[in-house]
C-alpha positions as CSV (number, residue, x, y, z in Angstrom):
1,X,68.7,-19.8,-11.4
2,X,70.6,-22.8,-9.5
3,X,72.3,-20.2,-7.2
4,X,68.4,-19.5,-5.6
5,X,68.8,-22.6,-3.7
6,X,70.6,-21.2,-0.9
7,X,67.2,-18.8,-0.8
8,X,65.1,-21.2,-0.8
9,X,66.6,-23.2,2.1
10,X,67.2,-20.4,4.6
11,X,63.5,-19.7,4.4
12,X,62.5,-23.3,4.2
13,X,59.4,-22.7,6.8
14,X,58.2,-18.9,5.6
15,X,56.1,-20.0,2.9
16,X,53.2,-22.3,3.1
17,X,50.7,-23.0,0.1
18,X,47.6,-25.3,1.7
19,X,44.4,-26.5,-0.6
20,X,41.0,-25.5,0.9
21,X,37.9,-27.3,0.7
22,X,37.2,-26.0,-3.0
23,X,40.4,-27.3,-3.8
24,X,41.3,-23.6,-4.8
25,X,45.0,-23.1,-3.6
26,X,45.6,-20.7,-0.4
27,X,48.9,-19.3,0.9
28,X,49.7,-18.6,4.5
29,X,51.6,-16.0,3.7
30,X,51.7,-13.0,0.8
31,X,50.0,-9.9,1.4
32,X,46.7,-8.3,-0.4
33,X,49.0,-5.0,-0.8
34,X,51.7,-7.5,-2.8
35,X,49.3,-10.7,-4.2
36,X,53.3,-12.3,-5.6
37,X,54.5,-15.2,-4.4
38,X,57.9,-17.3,-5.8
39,X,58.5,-20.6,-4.1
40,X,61.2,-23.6,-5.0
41,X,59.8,-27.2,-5.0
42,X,61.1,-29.8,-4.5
43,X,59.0,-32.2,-6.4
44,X,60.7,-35.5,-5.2
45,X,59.7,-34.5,-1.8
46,X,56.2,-34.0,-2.8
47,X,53.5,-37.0,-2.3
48,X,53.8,-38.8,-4.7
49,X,56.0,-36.6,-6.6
50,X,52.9,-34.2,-7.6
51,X,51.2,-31.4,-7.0
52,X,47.6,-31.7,-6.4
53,X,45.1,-31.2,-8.8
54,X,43.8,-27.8,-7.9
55,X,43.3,-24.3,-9.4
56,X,43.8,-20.7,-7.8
57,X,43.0,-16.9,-9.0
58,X,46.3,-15.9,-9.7
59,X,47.8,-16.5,-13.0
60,X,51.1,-18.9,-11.9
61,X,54.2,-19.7,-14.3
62,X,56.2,-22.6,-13.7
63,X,60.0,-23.0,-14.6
64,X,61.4,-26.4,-14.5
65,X,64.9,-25.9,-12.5
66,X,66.2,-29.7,-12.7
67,X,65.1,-33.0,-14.1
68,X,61.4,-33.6,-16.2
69,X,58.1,-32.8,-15.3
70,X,54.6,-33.7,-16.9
71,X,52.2,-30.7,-16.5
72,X,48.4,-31.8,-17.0
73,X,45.5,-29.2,-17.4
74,X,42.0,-30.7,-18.5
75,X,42.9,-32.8,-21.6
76,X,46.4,-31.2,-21.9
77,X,49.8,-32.6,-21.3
78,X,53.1,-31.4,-21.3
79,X,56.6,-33.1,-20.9
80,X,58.8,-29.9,-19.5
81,X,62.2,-30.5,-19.6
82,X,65.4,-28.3,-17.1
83,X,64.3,-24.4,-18.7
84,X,61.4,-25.2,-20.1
85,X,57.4,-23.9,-18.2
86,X,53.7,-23.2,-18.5
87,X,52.1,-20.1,-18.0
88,X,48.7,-20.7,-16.5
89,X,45.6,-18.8,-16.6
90,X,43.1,-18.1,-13.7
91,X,40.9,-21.0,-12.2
92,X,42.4,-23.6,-14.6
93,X,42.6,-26.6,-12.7
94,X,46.2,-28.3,-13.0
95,X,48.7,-30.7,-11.5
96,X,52.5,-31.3,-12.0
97,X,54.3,-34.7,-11.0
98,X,58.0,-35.8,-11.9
99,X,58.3,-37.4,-15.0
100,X,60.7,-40.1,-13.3
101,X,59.7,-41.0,-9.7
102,X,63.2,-42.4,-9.2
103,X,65.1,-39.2,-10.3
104,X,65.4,-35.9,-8.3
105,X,62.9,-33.0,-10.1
106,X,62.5,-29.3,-8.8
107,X,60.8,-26.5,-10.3
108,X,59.9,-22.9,-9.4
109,X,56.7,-21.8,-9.1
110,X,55.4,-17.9,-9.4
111,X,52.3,-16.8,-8.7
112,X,51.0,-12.7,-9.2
113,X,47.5,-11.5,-9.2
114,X,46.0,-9.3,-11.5
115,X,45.1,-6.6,-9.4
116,X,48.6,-5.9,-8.5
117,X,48.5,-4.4,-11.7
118,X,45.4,-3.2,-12.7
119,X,43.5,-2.6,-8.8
120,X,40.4,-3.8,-8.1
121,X,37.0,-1.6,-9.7
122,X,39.0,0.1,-12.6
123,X,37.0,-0.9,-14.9
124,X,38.5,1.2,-18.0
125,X,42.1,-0.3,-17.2
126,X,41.1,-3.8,-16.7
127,X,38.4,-3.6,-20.0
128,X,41.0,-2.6,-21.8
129,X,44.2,-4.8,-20.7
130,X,42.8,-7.2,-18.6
131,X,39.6,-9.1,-19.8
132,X,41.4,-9.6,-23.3
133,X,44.0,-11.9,-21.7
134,X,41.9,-13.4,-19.1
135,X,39.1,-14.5,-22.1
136,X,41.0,-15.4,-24.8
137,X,41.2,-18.9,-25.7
138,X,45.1,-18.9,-26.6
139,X,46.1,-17.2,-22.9
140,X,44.2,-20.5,-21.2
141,X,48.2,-22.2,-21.1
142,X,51.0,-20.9,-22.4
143,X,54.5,-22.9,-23.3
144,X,57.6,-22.1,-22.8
145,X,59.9,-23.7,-24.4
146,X,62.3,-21.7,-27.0
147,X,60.0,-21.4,-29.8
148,X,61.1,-17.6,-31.0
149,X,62.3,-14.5,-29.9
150,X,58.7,-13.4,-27.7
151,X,59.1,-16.8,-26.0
152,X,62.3,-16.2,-25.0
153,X,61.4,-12.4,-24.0
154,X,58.8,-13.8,-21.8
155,X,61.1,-16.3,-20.4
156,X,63.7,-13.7,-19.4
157,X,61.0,-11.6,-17.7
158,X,59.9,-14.7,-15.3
159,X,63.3,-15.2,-14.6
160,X,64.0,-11.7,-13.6
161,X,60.5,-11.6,-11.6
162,X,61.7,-14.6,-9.8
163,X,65.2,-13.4,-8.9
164,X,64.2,-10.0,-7.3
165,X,61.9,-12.0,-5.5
166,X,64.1,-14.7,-4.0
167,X,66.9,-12.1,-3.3
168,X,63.8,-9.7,-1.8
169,X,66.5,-6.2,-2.0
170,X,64.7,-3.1,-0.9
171,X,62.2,-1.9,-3.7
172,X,62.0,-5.9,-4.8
173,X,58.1,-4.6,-5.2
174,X,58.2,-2.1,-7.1
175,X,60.7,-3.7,-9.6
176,X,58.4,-6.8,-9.5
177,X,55.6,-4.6,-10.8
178,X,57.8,-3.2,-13.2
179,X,58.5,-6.7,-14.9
180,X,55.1,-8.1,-14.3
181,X,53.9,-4.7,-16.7
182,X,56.2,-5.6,-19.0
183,X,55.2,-9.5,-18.8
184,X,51.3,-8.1,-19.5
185,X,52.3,-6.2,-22.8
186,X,54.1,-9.2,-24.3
187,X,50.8,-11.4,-23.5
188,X,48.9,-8.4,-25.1
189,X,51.1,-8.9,-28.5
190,X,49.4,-11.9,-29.0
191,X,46.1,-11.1,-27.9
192,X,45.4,-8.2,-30.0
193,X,46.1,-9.2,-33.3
194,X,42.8,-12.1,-32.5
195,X,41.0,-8.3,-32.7
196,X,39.2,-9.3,-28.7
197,X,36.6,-6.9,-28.2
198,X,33.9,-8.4,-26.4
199,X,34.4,-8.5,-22.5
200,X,33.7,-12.3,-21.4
201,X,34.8,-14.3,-18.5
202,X,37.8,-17.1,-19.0
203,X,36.2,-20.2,-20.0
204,X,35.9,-23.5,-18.3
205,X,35.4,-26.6,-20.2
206,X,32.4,-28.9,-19.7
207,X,34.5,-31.6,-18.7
208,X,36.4,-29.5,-15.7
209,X,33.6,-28.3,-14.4
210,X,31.9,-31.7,-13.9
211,X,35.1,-33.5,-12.6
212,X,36.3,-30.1,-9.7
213,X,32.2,-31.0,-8.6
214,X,33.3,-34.5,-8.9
215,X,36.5,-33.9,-6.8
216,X,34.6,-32.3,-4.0
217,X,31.9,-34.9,-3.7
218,X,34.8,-37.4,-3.2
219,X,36.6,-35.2,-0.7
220,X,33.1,-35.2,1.5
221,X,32.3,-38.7,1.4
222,X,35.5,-40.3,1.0
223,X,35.8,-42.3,4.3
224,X,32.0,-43.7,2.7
225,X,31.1,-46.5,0.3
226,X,31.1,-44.5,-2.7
227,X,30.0,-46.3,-5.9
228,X,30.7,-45.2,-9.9
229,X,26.1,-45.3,-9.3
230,X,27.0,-42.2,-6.6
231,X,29.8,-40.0,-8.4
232,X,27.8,-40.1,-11.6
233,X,24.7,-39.5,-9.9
234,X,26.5,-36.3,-8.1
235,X,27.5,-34.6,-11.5
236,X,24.5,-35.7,-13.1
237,X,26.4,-38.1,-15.8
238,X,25.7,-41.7,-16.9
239,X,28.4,-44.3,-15.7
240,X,30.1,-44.6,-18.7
241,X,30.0,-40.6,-19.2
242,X,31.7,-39.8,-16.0
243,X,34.5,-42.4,-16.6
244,X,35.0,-40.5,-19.9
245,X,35.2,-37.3,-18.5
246,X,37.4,-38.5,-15.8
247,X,40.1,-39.7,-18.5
248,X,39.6,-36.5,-20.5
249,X,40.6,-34.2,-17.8
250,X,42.8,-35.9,-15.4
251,X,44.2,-38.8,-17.2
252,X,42.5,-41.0,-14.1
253,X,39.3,-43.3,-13.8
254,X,37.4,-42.1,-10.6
255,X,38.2,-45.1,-9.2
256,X,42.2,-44.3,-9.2
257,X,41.5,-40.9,-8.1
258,X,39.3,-42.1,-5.0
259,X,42.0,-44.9,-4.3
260,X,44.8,-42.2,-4.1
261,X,42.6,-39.2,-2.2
262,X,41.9,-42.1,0.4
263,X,45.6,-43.0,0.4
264,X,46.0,-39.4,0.8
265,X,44.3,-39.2,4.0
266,X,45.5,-41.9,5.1
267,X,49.0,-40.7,4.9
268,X,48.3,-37.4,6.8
269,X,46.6,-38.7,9.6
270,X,49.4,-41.2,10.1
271,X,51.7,-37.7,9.4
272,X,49.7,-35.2,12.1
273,X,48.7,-37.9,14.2
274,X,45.8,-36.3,15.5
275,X,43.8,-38.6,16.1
276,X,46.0,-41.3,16.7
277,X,44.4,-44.3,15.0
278,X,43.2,-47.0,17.2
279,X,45.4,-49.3,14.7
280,X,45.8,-49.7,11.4
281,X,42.8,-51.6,11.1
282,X,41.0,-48.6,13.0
283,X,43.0,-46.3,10.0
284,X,41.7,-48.3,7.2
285,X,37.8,-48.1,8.0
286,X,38.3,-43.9,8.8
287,X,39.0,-43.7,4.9
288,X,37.0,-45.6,3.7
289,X,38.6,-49.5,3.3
290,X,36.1,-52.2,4.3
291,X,39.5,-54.6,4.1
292,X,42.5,-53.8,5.7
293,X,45.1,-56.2,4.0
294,X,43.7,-54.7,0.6
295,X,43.9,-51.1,2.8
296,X,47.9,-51.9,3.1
297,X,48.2,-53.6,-0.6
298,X,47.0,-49.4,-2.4
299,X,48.9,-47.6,0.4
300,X,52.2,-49.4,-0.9
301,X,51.2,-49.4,-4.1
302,X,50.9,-45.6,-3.9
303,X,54.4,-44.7,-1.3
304,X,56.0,-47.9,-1.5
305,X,56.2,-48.8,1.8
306,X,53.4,-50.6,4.4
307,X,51.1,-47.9,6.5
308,X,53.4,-49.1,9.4
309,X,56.7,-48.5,7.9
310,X,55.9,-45.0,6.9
311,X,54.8,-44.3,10.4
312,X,57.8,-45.5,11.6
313,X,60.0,-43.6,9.0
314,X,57.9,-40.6,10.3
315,X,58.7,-41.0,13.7
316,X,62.2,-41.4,12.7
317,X,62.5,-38.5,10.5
318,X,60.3,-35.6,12.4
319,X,62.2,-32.6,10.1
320,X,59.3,-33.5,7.6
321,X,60.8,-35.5,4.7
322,X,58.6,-37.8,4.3
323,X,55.4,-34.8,4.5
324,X,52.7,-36.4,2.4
325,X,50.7,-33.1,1.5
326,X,49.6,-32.5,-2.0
327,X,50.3,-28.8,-0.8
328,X,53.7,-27.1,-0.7
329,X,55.2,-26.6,2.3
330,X,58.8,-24.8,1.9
């Protein structure tokens, strides 16, 4: 799929994917009528080389298109090299980085939900084809790698879905809905033989639950002094507990994941400018820094360079290279 690219740069600006304040992933753009969205990303262009953490209500697949990728889900992951992907279930909360932060790393994302297929109340369709896959254990994240012929058969289908949807001829939709059906009844292959018959939401793990609440009582009090006392206190954990969980599911202490989230911030005020910060000093306190050398010591530890030499690079560079988003933005 290397000849996409040209695709993927003409409409550079059309697609948008932004993380609301659930950390559930939105899109500016898609339709409810056609819930599909492809996009190319460029992971080296990313902050810091990742994808947020963050989970959505479509099912997504990602195909690594150049370089190597780690994929993480809760206690999962997965070194993907050029060909090789995930399918991902509903609301399971994931990131992606470059495995090399030095080497260039792009990867396309799809993204369908499942009532472009089955609608939205049809109970009998969706009893029948559409809670087995969403509740069964071995659907939660799928590899794609070229284990056997079925792998490779759902491999092929991606691809295709992709490439109608890059090249976007007239009926792209309906031949996009064609492959996604046929994309559903190899998932069912392996579903039905586990003989699913009760109807049961997709399950969350203990640990992902308590770290998303954990996520979103950092994102609210971030520019605070939040101690290990407060998080743990938030998700009703002991210390020690919520460090544990932390590791399990994001490979992070809650420490790191403040540090970079307040890095984060940082970055995209200094990026939108609005408000301009007094001074770097002034920069460091809005996130949550009581020290501002120590403030300048994590933010080049994180995008190696000084808060004032990314500003300046961004002020040099306004076509948005240096965007510092964990969102897409193509």
């Amino acid at each position: 799929m290397q000849e996409s690219k040209k695709s993927k740069k003409e409409g550079k600006n059309e697609n948008k994917l932004l993380a609301s304040d659930n950390l559930q992933l939105t899109t500016e753009s898609g339709e409810v009528g056609y819930p599909v969205q492809v996009y190319f990303i460029e992971l080296t262009d990313m902050y810091m080389h990742r994808v947020r953490w963050h989970w959505h209500a479509e099912i997504e697949v990602i195909i690594v298109n150049h370089g190597e990728a780690i994929f993480f889900s809760d206690d999962k992951h997965i070194h993907l090299t050029a060909g090789q992907g995930v399918l991902i279930n509903q609301n399971l909360m994931h990131t992606i980085q470059a495995a090399d932060d030095t080497a260039a790393c792009s990867l396309y994302s799809m993204k369908f939900h499942p009532s472009f297929l089955f609608g939205y109340g049809n109970t009998m369709m969706s009893g029948k084809y559409l809670v087995p896959i969403l509740s069964s254990p071995a659907m939660k994240i799928i590899e794609l790698f070229d284990q056997d012929n079925w792998h490779e058969k759902l491999m092929d289908t991606v691809n295709n879905i992709i490439a109608v949807n890059l090249t976007k001829k007239y009926g792209y939709e309906l031949e996009t809905k064609s492959y996604l059906c046929q994309l559903w009844g190899l998932l069912l292959e392996k579903v039905i033989p586990q003989n699913i018959s009760k109807s049961k939401e997709t399950t969350v793990s203990l640990d992902e639950s308590r770290v998303k609440e954990a996520i979103l009582y950092i994102e609210e009090h971030y520019s605070e002094n939040i101690t290990l006392d407060d998080l743990a206190a938030s998700i009703h954990l002991s210390k020690s507990e919520c460090c544990r969980c932390f590791k399990r599911t994001l490979q992070l202490t809650p420490f790191e994941y403040l540090m970079k989230y307040r890095i984060f911030r940082a970055a995209s005020i200094l990026q939108m400018n609005v408000p301009a910060p007094r001074s770097m000093s002034a920069l460091a306190f809005s996130v949550g820094f009581n020290n501002a050398s120590y403030f300048n010591k994590v933010f080049k530890q994180y995008l190696h360079c000084t808060p004032s030499e990314y500003k300046r690079k961004i002020k040099n560079n306004p076509t948005g290279e240096y965007e510092p988003f964990y969102g897409l933005k193509l």
